[in-house]
N, C-alpha and C positions, 0 to 999 in steps of 0.2 A: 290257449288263453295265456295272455301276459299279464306278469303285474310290475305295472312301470312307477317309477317317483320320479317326476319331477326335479331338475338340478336346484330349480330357486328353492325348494324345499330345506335341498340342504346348504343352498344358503343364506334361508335363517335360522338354521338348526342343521350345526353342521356335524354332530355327532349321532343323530335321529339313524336307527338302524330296526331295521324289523326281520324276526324269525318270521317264516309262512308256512303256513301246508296246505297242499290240498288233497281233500279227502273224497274218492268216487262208492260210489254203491255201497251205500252207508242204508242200511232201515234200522229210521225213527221212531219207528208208531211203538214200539214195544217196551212199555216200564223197563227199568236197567236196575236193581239191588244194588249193585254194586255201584252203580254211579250215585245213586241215591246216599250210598257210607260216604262214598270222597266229598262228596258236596258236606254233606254235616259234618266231618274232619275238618274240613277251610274253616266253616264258619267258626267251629270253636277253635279255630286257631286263630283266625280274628278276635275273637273274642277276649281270647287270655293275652293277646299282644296287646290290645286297643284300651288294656284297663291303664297302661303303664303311660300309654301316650296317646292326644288327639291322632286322631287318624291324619289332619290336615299337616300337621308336626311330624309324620312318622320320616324318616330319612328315606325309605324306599316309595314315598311320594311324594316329597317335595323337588325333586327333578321335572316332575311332568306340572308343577305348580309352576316352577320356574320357565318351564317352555312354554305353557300360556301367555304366561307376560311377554316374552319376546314377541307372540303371535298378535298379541296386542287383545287378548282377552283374560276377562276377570276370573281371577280360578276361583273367588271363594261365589261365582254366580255361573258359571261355566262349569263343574269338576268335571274331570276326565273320569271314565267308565270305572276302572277301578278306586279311584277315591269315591266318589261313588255308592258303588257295592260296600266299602268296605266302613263308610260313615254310616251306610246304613244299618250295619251288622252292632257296631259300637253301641247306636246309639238305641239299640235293642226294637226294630222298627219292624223286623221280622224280615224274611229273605223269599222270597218265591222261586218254586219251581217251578220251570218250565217246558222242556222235556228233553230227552236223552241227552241230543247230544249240546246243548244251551248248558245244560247244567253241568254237565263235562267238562266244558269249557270256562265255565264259571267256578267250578272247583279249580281247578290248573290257575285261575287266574287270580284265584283267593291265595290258594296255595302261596304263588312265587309272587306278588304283590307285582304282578304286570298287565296292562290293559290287554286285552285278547278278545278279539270280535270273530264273529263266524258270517259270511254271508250265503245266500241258497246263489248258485251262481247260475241255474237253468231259468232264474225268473228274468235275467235279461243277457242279452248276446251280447259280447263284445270284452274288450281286454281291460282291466281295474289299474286305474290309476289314485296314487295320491298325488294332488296337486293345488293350487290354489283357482280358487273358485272367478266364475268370469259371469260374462251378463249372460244368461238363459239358461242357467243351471236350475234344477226344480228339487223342491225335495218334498217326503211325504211323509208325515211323522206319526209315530205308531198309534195304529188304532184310528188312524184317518184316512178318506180317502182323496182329497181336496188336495193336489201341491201346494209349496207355497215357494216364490221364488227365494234366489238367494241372495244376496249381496256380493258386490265383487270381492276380490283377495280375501277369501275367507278360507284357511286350509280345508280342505277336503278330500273324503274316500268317492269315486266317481264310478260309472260306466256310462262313456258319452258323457251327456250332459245330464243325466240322472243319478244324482248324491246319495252314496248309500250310508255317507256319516258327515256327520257336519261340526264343525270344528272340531276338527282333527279327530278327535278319540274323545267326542263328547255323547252325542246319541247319533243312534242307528233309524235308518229310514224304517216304514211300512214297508219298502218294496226292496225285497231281495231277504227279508227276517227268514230263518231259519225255524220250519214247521215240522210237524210228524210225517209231512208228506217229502220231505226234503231229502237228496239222493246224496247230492253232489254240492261240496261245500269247501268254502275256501275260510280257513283260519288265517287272520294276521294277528302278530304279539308286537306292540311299539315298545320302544325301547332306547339307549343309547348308549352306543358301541362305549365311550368312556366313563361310564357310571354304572348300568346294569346290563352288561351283556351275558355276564354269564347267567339272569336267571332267564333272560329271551329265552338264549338257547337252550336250558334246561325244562323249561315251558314248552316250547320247543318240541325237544325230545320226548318228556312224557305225554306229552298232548297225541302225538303221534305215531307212539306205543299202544298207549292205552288205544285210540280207536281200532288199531288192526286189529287187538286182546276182543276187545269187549262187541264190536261192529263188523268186525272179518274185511274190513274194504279195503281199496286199494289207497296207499297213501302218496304224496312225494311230498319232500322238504324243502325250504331253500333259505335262504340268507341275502338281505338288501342290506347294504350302506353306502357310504359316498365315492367307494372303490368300485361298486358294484350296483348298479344303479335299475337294476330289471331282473325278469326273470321269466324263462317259458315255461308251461308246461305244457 
């Protein structure tokens, strides 16, 4: 499996960099304690940061506000994944669990105030690109089971021509979500290399600890940016 960007990606974002892992023989099905602490640690660390400032104001999200616009999308009708979560937490709306390793992920992502998405990568074949969206791309939006097409130049997370996120680091398809049944899973954390690299990579690193610690599976790492534009595993 690859995961390729796109060159026009970066240039209309020429700083955009993503931490990746991918994680093999992972079992979901089984409650985690401990993943259960970390997730209610983020939250109330949301919490107690989010009295002092809008979430939409916080400095470690208005980068990815700022990248909307260049994309030519509205952040305050668009948010990206972690503004998101983390407006939802402020505004006391309550936070859902979902299971093991979703909420692992969503802790880490609470944590380092970085969008971090998991996809199940055995629900379709083929190598994950981000790139911008063209005529025949489908997407399927959770809890449906109906595509709906997409519009052209619209950033996108792909396999083939099936969208597993749709505006950039907005929301995540039906097909590829990560279940109890899920083995093999590919984490990406967006980012950029001149504004929040270090908590990618720290996102990163613990995202990628904790599953060997707490899931025993096999992991690997990698690092995209405009120097380094792919990656196999």
């Amino acid at each position: 499996m690859k995961f390729v960007v796109s060159d026009e990606v970066f240039e209309r974002l020429e700083s955009v960099c993503f931490g990746v892992i991918l994680a093999k023989g992972i079992n979901n099905s089984i409650p985690n304690a401990e993943v259960a602490a970390l997730l209610e640690t983020s939250i109330h660390f949301i919490e107690e940061k989010m009295t002092a400032t809008k979430t939409k104001e916080s400095p470690e999200i208005l980068p990815y506000r700022d990248a909307f616009i260049k994309l030519g999308l509205n952040p305050n009708k668009f948010m990206s994944s972690i503004e998101a979560m983390a407006s939802r937490i402020e505004k006391k709306k309550g936070f859902p669990k979902i299971n093991p390793v979703v909420d692992l992920g969503n802790a880490i992502s609470l944590k380092y105030l970085v969008p971090l998405g998991a996809h199940d990568i055995d629900s379709a074949s083929g190598d994950i690109h981000v790139r911008f969206s063209r005529e025949g791309d489908s997407f399927i939006p959770f809890g449906e089971e109906k595509a709906e097409f997409v519009d052209q130049n619209e950033l996108i997370y792909s396999v083939g021509d099936k969208v597993k996120t749709r505006r950039w680091i907005w929301r995540q398809s039906e097909q590829g979500k990560v279940t109890g049944d899920s083995r093999n899973i590919f984490f990406p954390i967006d980012g950029f290399s001149d504004q929040n690299k270090s908590c990618v990579l720290a996102a990163r690193d613990e995202l990628a600890s904790s599953l060997q610690q707490l899931f025993h599976c096999q992991v690997e790492v990698g690092f995209i940016d405009k120097d380094n534009r792919s990656i196999a595993f």
